[in-house]
C-alpha positions as CSV (number, residue, x, y, z in Angstrom):
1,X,-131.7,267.1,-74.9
2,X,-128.5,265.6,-73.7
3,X,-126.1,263.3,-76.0
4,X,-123.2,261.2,-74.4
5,X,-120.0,260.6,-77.1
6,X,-117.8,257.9,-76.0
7,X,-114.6,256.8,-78.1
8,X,-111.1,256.8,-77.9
9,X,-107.5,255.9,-77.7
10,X,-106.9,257.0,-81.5
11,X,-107.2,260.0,-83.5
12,X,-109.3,257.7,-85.8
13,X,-112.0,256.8,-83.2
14,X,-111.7,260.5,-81.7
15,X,-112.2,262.8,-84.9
16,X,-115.3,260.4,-86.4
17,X,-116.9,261.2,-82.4
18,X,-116.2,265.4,-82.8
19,X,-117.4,264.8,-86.5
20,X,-121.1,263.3,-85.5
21,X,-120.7,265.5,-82.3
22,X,-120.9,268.7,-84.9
23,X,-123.4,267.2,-86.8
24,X,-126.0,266.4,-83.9
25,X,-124.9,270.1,-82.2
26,X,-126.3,272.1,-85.9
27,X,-129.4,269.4,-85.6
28,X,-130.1,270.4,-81.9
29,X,-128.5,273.7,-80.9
30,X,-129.2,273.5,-77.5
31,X,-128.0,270.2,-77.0
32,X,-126.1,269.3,-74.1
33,X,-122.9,267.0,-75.1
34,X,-120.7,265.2,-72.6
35,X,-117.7,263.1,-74.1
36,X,-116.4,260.2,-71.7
37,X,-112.8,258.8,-72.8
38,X,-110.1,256.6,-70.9
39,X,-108.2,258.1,-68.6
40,X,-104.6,259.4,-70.1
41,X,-105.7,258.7,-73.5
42,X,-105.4,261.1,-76.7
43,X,-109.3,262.0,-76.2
44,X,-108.7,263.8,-73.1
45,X,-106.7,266.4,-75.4
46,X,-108.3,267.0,-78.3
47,X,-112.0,266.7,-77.0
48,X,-111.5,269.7,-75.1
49,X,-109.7,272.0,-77.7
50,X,-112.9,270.9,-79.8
51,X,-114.8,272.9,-77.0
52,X,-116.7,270.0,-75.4
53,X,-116.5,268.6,-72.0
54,X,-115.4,265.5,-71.2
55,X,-115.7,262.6,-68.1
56,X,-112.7,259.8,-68.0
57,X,-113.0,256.2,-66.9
58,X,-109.7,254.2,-66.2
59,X,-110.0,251.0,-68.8
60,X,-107.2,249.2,-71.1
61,X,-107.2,246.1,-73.6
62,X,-106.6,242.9,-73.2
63,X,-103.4,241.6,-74.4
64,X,-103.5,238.5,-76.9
65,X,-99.9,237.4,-76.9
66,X,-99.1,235.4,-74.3
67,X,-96.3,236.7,-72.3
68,X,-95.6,236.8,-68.4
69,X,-95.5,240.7,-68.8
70,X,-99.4,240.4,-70.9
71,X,-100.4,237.9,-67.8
72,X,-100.1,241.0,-65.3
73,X,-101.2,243.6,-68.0
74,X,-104.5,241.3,-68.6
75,X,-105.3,240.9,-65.0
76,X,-105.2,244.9,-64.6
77,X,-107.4,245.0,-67.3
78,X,-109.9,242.7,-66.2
79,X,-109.7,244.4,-62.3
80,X,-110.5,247.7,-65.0
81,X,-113.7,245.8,-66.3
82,X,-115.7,246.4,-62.7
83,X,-114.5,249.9,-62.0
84,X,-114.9,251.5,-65.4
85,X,-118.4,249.8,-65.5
86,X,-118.6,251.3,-62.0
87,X,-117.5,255.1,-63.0
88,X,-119.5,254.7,-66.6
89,X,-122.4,254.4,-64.4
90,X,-122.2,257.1,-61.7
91,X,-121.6,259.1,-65.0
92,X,-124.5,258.3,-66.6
93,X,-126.6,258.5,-63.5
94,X,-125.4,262.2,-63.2
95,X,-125.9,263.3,-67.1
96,X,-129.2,261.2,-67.7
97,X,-128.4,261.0,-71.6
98,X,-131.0,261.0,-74.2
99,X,-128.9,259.2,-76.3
100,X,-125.3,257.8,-76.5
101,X,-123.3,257.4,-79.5
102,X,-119.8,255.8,-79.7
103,X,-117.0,255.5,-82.3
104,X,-115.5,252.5,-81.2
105,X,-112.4,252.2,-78.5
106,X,-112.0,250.2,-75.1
107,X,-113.4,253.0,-73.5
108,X,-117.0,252.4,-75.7
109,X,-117.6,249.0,-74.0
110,X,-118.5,250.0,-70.3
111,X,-119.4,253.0,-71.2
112,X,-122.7,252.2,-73.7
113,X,-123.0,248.6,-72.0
114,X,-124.6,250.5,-69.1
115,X,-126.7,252.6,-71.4
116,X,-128.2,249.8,-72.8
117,X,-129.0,248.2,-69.5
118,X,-130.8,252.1,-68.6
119,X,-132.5,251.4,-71.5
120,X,-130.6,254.7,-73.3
121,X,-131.1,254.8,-77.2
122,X,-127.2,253.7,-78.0
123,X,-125.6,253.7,-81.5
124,X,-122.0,252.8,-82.4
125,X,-120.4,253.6,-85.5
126,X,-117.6,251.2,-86.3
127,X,-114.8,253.2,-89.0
128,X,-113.1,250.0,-90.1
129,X,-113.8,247.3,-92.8
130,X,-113.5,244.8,-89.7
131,X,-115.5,245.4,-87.0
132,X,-113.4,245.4,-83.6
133,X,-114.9,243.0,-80.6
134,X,-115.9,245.7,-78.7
135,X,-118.4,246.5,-81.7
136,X,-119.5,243.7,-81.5
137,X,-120.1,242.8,-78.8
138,X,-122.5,246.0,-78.6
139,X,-124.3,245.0,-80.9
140,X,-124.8,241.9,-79.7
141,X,-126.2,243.3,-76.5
142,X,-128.9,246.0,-78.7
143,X,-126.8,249.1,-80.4
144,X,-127.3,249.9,-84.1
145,X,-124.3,249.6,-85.1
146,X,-123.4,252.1,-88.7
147,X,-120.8,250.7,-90.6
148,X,-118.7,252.4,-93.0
149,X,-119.2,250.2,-95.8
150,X,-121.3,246.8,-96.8
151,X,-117.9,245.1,-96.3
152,X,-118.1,245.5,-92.9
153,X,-121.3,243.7,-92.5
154,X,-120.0,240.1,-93.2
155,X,-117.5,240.5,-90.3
156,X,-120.9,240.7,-88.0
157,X,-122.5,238.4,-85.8
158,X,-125.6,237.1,-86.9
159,X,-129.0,239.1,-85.6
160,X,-127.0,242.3,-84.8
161,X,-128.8,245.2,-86.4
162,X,-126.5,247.2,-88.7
163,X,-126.7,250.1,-91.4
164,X,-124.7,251.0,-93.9
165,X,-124.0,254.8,-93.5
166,X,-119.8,255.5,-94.1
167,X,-117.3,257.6,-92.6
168,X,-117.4,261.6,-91.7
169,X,-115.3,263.2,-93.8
170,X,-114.1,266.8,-94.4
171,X,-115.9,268.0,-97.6
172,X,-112.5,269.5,-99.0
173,X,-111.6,266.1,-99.9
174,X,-114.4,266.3,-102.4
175,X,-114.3,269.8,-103.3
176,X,-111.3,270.5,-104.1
177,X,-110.1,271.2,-107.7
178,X,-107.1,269.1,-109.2
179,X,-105.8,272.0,-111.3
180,X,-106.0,274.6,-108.9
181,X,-104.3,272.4,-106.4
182,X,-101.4,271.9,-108.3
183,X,-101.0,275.6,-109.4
184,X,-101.0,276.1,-105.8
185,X,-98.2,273.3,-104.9
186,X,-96.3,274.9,-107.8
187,X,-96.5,271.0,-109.3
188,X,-96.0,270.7,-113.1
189,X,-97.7,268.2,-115.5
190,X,-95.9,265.1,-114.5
191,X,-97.4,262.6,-112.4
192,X,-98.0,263.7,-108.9
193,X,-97.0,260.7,-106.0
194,X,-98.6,261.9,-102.9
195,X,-97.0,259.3,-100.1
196,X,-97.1,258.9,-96.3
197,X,-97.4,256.7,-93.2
198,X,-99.6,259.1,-90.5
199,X,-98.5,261.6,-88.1
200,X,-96.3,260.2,-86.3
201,X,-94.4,258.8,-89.7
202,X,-93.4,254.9,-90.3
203,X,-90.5,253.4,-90.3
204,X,-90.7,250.9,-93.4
205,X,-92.3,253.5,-95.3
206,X,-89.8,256.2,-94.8
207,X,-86.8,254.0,-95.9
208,X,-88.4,252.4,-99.0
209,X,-89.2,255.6,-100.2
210,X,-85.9,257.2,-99.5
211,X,-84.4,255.1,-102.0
212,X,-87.7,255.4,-104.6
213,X,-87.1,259.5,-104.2
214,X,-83.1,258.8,-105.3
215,X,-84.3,256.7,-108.2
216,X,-86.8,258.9,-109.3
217,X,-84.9,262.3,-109.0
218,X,-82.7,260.3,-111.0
219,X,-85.1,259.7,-113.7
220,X,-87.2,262.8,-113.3
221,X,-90.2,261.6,-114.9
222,X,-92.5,261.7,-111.6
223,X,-92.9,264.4,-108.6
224,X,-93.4,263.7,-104.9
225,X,-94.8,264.8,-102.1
226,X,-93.6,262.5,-99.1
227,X,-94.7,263.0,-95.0
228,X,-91.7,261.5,-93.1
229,X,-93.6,261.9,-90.2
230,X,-92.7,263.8,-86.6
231,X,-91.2,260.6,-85.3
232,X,-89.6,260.1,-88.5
233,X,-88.6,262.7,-90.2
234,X,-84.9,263.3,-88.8
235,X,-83.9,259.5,-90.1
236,X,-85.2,260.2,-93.0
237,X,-83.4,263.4,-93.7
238,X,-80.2,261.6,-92.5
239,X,-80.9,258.6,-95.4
240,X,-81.6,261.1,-97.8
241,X,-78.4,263.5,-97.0
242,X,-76.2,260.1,-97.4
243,X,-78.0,259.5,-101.2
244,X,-77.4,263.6,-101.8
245,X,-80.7,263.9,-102.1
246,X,-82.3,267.4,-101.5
247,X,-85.5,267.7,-99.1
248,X,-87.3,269.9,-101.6
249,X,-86.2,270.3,-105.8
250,X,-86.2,268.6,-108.5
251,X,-90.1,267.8,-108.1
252,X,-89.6,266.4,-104.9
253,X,-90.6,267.9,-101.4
254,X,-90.5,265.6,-97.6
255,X,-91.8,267.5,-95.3
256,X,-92.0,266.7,-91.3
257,X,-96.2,266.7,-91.8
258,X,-98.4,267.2,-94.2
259,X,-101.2,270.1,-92.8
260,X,-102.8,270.2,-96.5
261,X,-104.0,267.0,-96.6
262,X,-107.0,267.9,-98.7
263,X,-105.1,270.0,-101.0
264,X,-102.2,267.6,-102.0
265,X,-104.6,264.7,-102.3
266,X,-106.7,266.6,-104.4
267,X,-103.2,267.4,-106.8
268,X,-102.2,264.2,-106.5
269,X,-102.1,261.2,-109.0
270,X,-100.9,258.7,-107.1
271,X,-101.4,258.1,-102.7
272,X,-98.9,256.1,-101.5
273,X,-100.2,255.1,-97.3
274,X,-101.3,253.1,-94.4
275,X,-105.2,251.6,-94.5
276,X,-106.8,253.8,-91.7
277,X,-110.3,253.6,-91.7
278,X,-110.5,257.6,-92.1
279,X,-107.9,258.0,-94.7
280,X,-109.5,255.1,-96.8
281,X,-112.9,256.9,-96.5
282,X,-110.9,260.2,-98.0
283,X,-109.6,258.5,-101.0
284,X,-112.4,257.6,-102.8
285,X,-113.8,261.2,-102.1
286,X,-111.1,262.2,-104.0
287,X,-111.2,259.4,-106.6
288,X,-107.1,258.6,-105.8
289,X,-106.1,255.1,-106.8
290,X,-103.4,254.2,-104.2
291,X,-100.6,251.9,-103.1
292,X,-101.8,250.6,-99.6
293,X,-99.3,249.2,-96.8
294,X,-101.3,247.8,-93.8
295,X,-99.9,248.4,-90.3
296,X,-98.8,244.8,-89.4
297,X,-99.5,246.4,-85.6
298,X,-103.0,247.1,-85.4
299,X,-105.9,244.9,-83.7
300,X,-107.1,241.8,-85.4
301,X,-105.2,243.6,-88.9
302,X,-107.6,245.2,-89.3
303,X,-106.1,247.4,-91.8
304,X,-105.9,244.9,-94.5
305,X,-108.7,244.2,-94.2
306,X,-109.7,247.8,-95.0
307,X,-107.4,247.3,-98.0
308,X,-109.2,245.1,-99.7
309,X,-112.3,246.7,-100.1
310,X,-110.5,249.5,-102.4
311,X,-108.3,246.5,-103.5
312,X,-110.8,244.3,-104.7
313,X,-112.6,246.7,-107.0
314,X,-109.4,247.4,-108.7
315,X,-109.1,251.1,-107.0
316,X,-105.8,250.2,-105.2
317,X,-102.6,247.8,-104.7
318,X,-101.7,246.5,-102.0
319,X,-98.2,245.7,-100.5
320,X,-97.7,244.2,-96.8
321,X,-95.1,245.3,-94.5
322,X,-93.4,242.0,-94.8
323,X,-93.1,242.5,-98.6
324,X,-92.2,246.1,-99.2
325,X,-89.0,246.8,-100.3
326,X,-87.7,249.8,-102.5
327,X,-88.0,247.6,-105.2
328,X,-91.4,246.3,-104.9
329,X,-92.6,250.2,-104.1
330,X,-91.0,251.6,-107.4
331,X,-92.2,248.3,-109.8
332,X,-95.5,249.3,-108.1
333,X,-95.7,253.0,-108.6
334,X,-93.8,252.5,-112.1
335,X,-96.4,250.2,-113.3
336,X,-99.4,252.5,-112.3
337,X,-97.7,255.8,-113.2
338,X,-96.7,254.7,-116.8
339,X,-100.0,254.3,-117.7
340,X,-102.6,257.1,-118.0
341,X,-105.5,254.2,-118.8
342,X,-104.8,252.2,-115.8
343,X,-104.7,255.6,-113.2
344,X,-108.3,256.9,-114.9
345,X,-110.0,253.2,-115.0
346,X,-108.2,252.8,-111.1
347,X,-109.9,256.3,-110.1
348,X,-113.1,255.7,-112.0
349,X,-113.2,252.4,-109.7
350,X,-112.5,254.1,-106.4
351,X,-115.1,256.7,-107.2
352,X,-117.3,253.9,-106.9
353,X,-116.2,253.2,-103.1
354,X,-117.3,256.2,-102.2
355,X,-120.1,257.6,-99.8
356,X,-120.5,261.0,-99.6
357,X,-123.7,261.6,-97.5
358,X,-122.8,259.8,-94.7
359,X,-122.8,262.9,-92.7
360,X,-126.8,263.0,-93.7
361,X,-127.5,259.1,-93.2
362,X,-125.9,259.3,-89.6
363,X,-128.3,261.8,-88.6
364,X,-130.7,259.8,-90.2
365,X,-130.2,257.1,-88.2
366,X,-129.8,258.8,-84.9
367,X,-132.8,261.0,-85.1
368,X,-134.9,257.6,-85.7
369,X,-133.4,256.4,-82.4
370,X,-134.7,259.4,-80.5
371,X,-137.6,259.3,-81.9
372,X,-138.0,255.8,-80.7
């Protein structure tokens, strides 16, 4: 049997890809896997250190603000349009696929548009509350598209064929003990305030929170854990420094990354971060109410719009970018903190967001497609 995996251009479409990939390769040992990614893109990096090979096609976006420098940059992606289809298709002519799975990314659309027009079994599985256009678009055209939550399904066009299946995700996140976490951080009874703004760290986030560390160092009623971030985290330091406020002590501890993400959820009270589509899968896992701050620079915002399906069943808060300030973050996490009723009924609530056999209905799914 061979599988094709196509997705990239973020970690978030990437890991969900080696995630099903992993899956399918314990369901068919001897499957044969090729990945296909855009050229230069984050996929070409980590696919490999995951052990599997992988093909690139050269393909970009399409810009939507209009701008004499997004004029040029839309008509190399539209030139891009006929040779990735081009390349996708040699590709697929070489590998003969028995079935192609994507995870959402330019790089999907030529890529399983010429699978479907070979007649190849093709699934895409969208991460995000809001289903991006290349989604849809697929599914227009004949994948089964798995979304990670009824949400989603709204945001679809009419006749596309859709299942509800979630999001991949580490099983630590649901494992893990609280207790035995915290014995491990060395955290002590007082509320725990996990916060952070991804990998590379963000901006906003950072500086709000420098001054919500002073005030609550100053109160000592609450501890932190706070990821600054690679691209971050020296700014930070330097705000902090100024307010003469220690990177670890007195319950508070920034670090650069945090490489324990399980763990320190699973302490935490309290998650202070962005709306990715993984990371919002994760908290309910762990049943962690949350602050959320949408990335005002994402595709059709679509991080909001994953906010407010934890939002709306009264699992999380959420704050835009254009609103946060120091004050609005510590009125927030005062207000949640200060009350033990309002943090149990808030992770009672985002319990209920949860799907925890996705892993199980994916496969589902894609062994019915094979089988077809």
């Amino acid at each position: 049997m061979k599988i094709l995996m196509t997705g990239g251009g973020t970690a978030g479409h990437i890991n969900p890809a080696l995630a099903i990939a992993e899956m399918l390769k314990k369901e068919y040992p001897d499957a044969e896997f090729l990945f296909v990614g855009a050229k230069g893109r984050m996929e070409t990096q980590l696919v490999p250190a995951a052990g599997y090979p992988i093909r690139t096609v050269s393909v970009r976006g399409f810009q939507r603000r209009l701008s004499l420098k997004n004029i040029g940059r839309n008509i190399m992606a539209a030139a891009n349009v006929f040779t990735a289809s081009a390349a996708s298709a040699r590709i697929i002519k070489e590998f003969q696929p028995d079935l192609a799975v994507g995870t959402g990314g330019y790089v999907c659309g030529p890529v399983l548009r010429e699978c479907i027009k070979r007649g190849i079994p093709v699934a895409v599985h969208e991460s995000n509350a809001f289903p991006g256009v290349t989604v849809k678009m697929l599914g227009k055209e004949g994948a089964l598209v798995l979304l990670c939550s009824e949400d989603a399904r709204r945001h679809l066009p009419e006749g596309v064929k859709a299942v509800v299946t979630g999001n991949p995700i580490r099983s630590d996140f649901v494992t893990l003990d609280k207790a035995a976490a915290r014995a491990e951080l060395g955290v002590d009874d007082r509320p725990l305030v996990l916060s952070f703004g991804g990998s590379l760290g963000a901006a906003h986030i950072n500086e709000a929170m420098a001054e919500v560390l002073r005030r609550s160092r100053a109160e000592g009623k609450l501890q932190h854990i706070h990821g600054a971030g690679k691209a971050g985290f020296a700014a930070m330091k330097a705000q902090l420094d100024e307010m003469g406020v220690a990177l670890t002590g007195d319950g508070v501890t920034v670090r650069e990354y945090i490489d324990d993400m399980p763990r320190c959820m699973a302490a935490a009270d309290l998650v202070i971060c962005r709306c990715g589509a993984m990371t919002l899968s994760e908290l309910p896992a762990a049943g962690k109410p949350s602050i959320l701050i949408p990335s005002p620079y994402v595709a059709e915002n679509h991080q909001y719009h994953n906010a407010m399906v934890l939002v709306n069943r009264g699992a999380a808060v959420c704050i835009e970018e254009k609103d946060l300030t120091a004050d609005s973050l510590w009125a927030a996490i005062q207000k949640i903190t200060s009350n033990p009723d309002t943090l149990r009924e808030m992770s009672e609530n985002v319990r209920g967001a949860a799907i925890l056999d996705a892993d199980e209905r994916i496969r589902k799914e894609l062994n019915a497609l094979l089988k077809k």
